[in-house]
N, C-alpha and C positions, 0 to 999 in steps of 0.2 A: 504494500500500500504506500500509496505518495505521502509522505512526512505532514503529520498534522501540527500545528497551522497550516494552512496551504499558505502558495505564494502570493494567490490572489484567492483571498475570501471575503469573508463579510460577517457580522455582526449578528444578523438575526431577526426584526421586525421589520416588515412590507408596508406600504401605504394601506389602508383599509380599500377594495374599489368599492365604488357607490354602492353597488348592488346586496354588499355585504351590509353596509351602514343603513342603509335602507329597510331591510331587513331585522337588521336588530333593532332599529327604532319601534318597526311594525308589530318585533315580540313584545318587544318594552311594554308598547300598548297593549298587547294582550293580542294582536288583530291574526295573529300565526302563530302556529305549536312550536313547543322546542325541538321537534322532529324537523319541519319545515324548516325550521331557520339552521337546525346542521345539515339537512340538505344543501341548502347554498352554501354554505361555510366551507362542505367537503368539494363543492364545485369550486369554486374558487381555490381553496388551496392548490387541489390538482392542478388548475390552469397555472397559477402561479409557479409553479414546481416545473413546468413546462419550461414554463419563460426562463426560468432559472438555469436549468439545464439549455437550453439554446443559446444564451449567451455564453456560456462555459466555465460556470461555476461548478465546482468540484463536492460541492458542500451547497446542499439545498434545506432549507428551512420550511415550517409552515406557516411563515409572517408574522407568527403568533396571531393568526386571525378569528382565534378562539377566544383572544383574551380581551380584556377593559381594560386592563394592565400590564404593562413589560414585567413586572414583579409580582402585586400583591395577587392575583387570580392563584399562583404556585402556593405562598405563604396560607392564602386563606383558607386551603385546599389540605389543612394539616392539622393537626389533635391540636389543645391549648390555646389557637387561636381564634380572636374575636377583632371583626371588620364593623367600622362604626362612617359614618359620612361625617364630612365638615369643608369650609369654607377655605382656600389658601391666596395667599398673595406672594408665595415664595419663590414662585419663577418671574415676578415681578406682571403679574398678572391677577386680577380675581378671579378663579374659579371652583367650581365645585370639587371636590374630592375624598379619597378613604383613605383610611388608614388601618392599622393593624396595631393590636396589644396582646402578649401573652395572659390568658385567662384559666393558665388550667395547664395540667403538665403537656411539656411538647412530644410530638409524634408525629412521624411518620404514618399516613394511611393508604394502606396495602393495594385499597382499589380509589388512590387519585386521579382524577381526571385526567391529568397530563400522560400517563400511561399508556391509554386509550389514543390517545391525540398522537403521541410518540409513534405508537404500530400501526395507527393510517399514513402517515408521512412516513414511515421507513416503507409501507408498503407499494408507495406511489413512488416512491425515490428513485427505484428500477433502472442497478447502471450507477449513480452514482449514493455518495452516504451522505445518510439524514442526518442532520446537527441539531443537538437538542440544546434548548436556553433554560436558565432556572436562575432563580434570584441567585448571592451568595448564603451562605450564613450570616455576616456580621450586618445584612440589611434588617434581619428579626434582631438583632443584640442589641444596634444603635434605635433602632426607630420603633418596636415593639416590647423593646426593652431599660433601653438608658436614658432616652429621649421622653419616653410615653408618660405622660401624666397620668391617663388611665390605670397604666399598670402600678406607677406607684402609688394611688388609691387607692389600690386594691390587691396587694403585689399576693402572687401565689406560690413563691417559692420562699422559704426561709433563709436562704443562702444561694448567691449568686454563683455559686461552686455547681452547685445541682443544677441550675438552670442550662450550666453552660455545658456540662454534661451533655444532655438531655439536646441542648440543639445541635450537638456532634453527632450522637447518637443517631436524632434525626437524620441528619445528610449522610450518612454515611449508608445507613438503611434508604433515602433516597437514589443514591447513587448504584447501588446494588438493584434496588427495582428499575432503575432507566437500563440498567446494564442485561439485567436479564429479560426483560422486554426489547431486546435486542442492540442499543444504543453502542457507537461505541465511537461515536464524538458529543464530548456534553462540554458547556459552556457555562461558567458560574457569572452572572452579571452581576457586581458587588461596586456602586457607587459608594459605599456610607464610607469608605477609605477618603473621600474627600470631605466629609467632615473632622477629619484629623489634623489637616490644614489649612481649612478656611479660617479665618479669626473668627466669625461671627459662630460660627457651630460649634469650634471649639471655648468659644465664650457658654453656650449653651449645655456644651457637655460638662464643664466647670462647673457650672451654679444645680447640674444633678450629684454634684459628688465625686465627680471620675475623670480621671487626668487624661487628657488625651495622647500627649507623649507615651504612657502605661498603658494605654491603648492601643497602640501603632501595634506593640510587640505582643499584646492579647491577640489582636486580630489575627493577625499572622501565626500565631499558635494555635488558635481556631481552625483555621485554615488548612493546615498541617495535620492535624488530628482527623478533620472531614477526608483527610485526602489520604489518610494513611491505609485503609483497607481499601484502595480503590486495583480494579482489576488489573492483573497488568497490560493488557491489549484494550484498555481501554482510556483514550486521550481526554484529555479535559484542558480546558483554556479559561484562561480568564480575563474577565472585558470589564474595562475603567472608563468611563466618561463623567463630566461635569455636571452631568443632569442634562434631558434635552426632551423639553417639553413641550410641545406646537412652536418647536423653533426657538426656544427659552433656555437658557441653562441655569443651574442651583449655585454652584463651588466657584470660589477665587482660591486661587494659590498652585504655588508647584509643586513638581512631585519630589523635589528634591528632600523635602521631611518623612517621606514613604517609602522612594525609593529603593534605601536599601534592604529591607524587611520584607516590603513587596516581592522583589527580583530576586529573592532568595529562597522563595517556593518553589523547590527544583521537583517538588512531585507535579508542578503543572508542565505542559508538554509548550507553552507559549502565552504571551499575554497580547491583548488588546489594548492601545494606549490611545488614546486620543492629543490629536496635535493638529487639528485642524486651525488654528487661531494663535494670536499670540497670548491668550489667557494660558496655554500650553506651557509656554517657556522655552524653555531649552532642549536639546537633544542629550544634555550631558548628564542628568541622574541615570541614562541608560548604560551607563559604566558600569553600573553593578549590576545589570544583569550574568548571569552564570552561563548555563549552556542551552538554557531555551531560546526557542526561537519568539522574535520580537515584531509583533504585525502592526504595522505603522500606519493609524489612520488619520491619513493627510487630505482625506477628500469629505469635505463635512455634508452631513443630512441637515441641517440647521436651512440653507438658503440655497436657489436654483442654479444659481451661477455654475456652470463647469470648468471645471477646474482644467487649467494649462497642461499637457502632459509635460511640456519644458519643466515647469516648474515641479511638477512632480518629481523627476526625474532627478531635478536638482536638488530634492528635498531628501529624497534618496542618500544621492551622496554625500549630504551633509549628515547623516543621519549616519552613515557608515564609517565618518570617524569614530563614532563610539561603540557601535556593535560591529562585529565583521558582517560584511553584506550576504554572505551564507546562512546567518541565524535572522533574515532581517526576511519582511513580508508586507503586503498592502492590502488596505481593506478603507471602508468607509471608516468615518471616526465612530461613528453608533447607528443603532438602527435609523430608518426612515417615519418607524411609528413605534416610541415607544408607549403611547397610548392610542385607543382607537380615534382619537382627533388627528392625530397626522401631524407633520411639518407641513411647513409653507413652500412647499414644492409638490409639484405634480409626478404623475406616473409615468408621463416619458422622463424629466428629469431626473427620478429614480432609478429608470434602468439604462440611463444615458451614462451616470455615473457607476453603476455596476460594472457597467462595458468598458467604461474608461476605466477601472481598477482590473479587469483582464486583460488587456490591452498592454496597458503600462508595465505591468507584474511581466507577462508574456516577452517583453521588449531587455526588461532588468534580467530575469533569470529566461533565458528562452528553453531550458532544461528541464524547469519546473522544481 
């Protein structure tokens, strides 16, 4: 098998097409069954999974077009946790939204939705491999857990020692059912590592008690433990971005405070970093990376504009002073929907940008 990350992949969420969004409105209302509405849902995927494969992605996803959420759909979907609605302004926008608190001991449950969803897209995949997305861990720890007001109202563990257990436990028992449902590219999406370096979060993680420097090396201990019984023919990556929310992002700061904690998870097989922007930074905390491979996304889902392959190119080799260009790879910066509202880009934009990230990849390593 070709070396997982691939040279030219991708991330993980699709644009929703109308017809889907349509649909789910119509169930919302009550106006079609939930039969009806995964009928169009398994239509679309398929189509999708099509396109994906014609362009010449290696690694096909299912848009996540099952989900309301890049994350919580997976989280809500588990023993101990409770989904509540509320109001936010933190992508610098008002809108509605949910959240998550632990309510009850965590778990894994054996017949999760995503399971299901996993063996229709590895079934449709035919020829190439299905890459499966799932929150991280430390998204239930920071934002379910250390963040949640709810939960410290009402906390249900007596010691954070047990809790932390208990969400290892989880994913590793997660990871074992995607595996044995046949998975055997899985993707952990884990933004809350950018609350470790933002001021304003790490201001928030202060006034709950908890240090966020102590945290960096928590996390990454978390991390480690999730990853320690994982199969050994089976790949896992891990994807970072700033937040990216109808085109919005959450996090300021570099990764130079992560860096070396992050790049030191040598049981991930590669990471996803986001550098689309100058809120990015630099190319140089990629120094510590070890011997995984490094997929550089330089082509952002935020706005239409396509991106220069020159420039690409030359982003490339700036980037290869610090990694050798063997361990290095391209992808967008993050999904195109990590919620069913979309970016502010359309669907030929989307796959105009896919194309340019095989393309370019193809041009760098023509080997693959």
């Amino acid at each position: 098998m070709t070396k997982i990350p691939f040279r030219w992949d991708q991330v993980g969420s699709l644009l929703r097409p109308t017809v889907l969004k349509e649909a789910r409105e119509q169930f919302k209302q009550g106006n079609i069954s939930k039969e009806a509405l995964t009928r169009i849902e398994d239509e679309e995927i398929i189509k999708s999974i099509e396109k994906q494969k014609e362009i010449g992605l290696l690694a096909v996803t299912d848009g996540e077009f099952r989900r309301r959420w890049w994350h919580l759909d997976f989280i809500a979907g588990l023993k101990g946790i409770t989904v509540y609605d509320f109001e936010t302004t933190a992508f610098g926008i008002t809108t509605e939204a949910q959240g998550t608190f632990v309510s009850g001991k965590l778990a894994f449950d054996p017949v999760h939705p995503f399971l299901s969803h996993f063996k229709f897209t590895n079934e449709h995949a035919a020829g190439v491999l299905a890459k499966q997305t799932i929150p991280g861990p430390n998204m239930i720890y920071l934002d379910s857990f250390i963040l949640s007001k709810h939960y410290h109202e009402n906390p249900s563990y007596e010691k954070k020692e047990a809790f932390i257990q208990d969400l290892i436990t989880t994913y590793q028992d997660a990871i074992q059912a995607f595996y044995d449902a046949g998975c055997r590219y899985l993707q952990l999406d884990d933004t809350s590592w950018g609350g470790l370096f933002d001021e304003r979060f790490r201001g928030m993680i202060q006034k709950n008690g908890y240090d966020p420097d102590e945290l960096i090396q928590e996390f990454g201990d978390i991390t480690e433990a999730v990853l320690a019984k994982k199969p050994a023919d089976l790949a896992v990556t891990f994807h970072f971005c700033k937040g990216n929310f109808q085109s919005h992002w959450l996090y300021d700061g570099s990764y130079e405070l992560i860096a070396e904690r992050l790049l030191s998870i040598t049981q991930f097989d590669g990471f996803f970093l986001e550098f689309d922007d100058e809120r990015s930074g630099t190319f140089e905390p990629l120094k510590n990376l070890k011997n995984q491979r490094l997929v550089l996304g330089l082509i952002t889902t935020k706005t239409p504009e396509l991106e220069s392959k020159e420039l690409l190119l030359n982003r490339i080799k700036e980037a290869s002073k610090y990694v050798p260009l063997e361990q290095l790879c391209l992808s967008p910066q993050c999904g195109f929907s990590s919620t069913h509202e979309g970016n502010k880009v359309s669907e030929a934009d989307q796959w105009a940008k896919l194309k340019l990230v095989v393309e370019t990849a193809k041009e760098v390593w023509p080997n693959g």
